[in-house]
N, C-alpha and C positions, 0 to 999 in steps of 0.2 A: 700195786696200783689197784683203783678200786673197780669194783667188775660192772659199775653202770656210771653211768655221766648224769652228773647235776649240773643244771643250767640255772642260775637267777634271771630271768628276763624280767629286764624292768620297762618299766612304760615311763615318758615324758613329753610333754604338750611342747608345740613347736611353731613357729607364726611360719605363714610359706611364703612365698616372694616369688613372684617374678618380674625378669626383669624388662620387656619390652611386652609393648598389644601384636600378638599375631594371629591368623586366621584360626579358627575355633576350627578348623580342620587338621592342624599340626601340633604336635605334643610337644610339649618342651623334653629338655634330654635329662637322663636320670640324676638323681640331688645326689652330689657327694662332700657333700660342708653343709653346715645348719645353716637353714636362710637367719639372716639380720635383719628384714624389713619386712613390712606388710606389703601385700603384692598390689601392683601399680590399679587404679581404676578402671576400668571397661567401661567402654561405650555402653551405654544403657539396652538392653535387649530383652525381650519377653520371653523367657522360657515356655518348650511347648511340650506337648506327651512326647513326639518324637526328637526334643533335643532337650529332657530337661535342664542341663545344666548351662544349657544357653545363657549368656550374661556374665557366669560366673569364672571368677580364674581356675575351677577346677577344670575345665573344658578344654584345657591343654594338658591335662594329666593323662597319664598311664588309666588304665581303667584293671581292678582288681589285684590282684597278689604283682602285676606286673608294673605299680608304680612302686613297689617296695625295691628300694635295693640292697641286694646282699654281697657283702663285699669278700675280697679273698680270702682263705683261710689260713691259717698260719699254725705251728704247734703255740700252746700257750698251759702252760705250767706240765703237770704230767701228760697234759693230751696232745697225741700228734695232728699234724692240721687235716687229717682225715677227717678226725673225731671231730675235729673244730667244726667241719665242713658241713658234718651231717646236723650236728648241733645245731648251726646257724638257719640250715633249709625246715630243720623241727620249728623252730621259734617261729621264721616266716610261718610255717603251714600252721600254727599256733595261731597270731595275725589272722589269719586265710581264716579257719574255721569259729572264732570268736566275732570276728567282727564283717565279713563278709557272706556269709552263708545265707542264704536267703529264710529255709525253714526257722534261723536262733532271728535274722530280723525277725520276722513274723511271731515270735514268741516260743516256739519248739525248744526243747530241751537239749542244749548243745552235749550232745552225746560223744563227737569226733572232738568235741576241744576240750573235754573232762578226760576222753582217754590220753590224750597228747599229756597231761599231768602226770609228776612224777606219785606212783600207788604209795610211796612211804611217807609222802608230806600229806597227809592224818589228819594235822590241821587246816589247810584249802580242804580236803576232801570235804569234812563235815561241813565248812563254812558254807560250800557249795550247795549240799543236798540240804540244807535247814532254808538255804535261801530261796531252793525251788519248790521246798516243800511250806514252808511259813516265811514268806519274806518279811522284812521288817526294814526300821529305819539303817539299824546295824548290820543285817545279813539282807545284803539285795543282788540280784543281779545282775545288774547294770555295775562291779566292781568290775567285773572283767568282761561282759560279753554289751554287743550295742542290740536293742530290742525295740521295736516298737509296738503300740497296744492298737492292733490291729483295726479294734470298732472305730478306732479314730485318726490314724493316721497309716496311708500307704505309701512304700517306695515306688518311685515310678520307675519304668522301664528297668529292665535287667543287668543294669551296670553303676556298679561304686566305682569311683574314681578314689585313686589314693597317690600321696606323697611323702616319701623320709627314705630312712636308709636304718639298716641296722648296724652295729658296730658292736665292739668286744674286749674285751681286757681279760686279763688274770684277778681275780676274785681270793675271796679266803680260801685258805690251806689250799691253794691251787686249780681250786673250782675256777670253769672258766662263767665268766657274767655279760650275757647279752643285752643290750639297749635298743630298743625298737624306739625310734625317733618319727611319728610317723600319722597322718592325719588321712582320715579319711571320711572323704563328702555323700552324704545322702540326699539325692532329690525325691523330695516325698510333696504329699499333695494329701490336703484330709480328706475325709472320704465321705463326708457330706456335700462335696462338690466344691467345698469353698474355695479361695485364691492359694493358688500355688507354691510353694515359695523352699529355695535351698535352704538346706541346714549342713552345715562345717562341723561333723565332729572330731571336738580333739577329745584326745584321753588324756586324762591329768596326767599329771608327774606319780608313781606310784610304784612299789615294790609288787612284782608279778608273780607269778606259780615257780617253783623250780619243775623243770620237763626234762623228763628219766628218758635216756634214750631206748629204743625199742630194744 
């Protein structure tokens, strides 16, 4: 048996749904099947500093690592569902630190989600440090981490809202392969004062890091 855990975490874009208008005071309940539809209209509403995501269907979500859901573990190939389990919470806090973190929004060097990487996959590492050090059209940052360019646009108030689930199979030669299904909303505002307005980010469909367990 091999004496560390490789994980494929892949990423794939996901439309979110729900299904009835309820009070922007109650969360819907966590996603366990892929939404089919695009989520119902909302009454027109003005987002404000203290509700930005007022208007929007993310304002029934989970807010941070707590719309993601992590489902049970199971043994799956040579891992027993311990292994699975710890796996699965790495991937989430993978999620949590890539695209949640306030200093990597703001532009900082996500330092907790380079370490969550597995040190033998050589090729992410470099890919990673050419893109913080000379980014380009081909090595950027924005493959894996969400960033915005501060002089010009800021998150408002202290909470992303998110929704998916992650899920799991048996992988090659028995590597287990994690799926983060899973979108998460930014209400931002530019910072020349102009109009306000949400942004939906999904993450494409995309082959992720493999993440060494500790």
């Amino acid at each position: 048996m091999p004496s560390a855990v490789t994980i494929l975490l892949v990423f794939s874009a996901m439309p979110v749904t729900a299904h009835f208008v309820v009070p922007y005071s109650s969360l819907l309940a966590a996603e366990t099947a892929r939404p089919t539809q695009a989520p119902l209209v909302q009454p027109a509403q003005r987002p404000t500093e203290g509700e930005p995501l007022c208007g929007s269907p993310a304002a029934h979500w989970a807010s941070g690592a707590d719309g993601i859901t992590v489902p049970k573990a199971g043994a799956v190939g040579w891992m027993s569902a311990a292994e699975v389990g710890r796996a699965l919470v790495r991937s989430r806090d993978f999620l949590v630190a890539s695209g949640l973190d306030r200093g990597v929004l703001r532009g900082e060097r996500p330092e907790k989600t380079m370490a969550l990487i597995n040190p033998h996959q050589r090729d992410v590492q470099d890919i990673l440090k050419t893109a913080f050090r000379t980014p380009s059209e081909k090595n950027v940052p924005l493959l894996l981490f969400s960033r915005f360019q501060s002089s010009r646009t800021r998150v408002v108030g202290d909470v992303v809202n998110s929704r998916g689930r992650l899920t799991y199979r048996e992988g090659k030669r028995g590597a287990l392969q994690v799926t983060a299904d899973v979108t998460l909303v930014y209400p931002v505002t530019r910072v020349d004062g102009g109009r306000r307005r949400d942004r939906a980010h999904d993450r494409p469909a995309r082959d992720g890091p493999e993440l060494g367990r500790p």
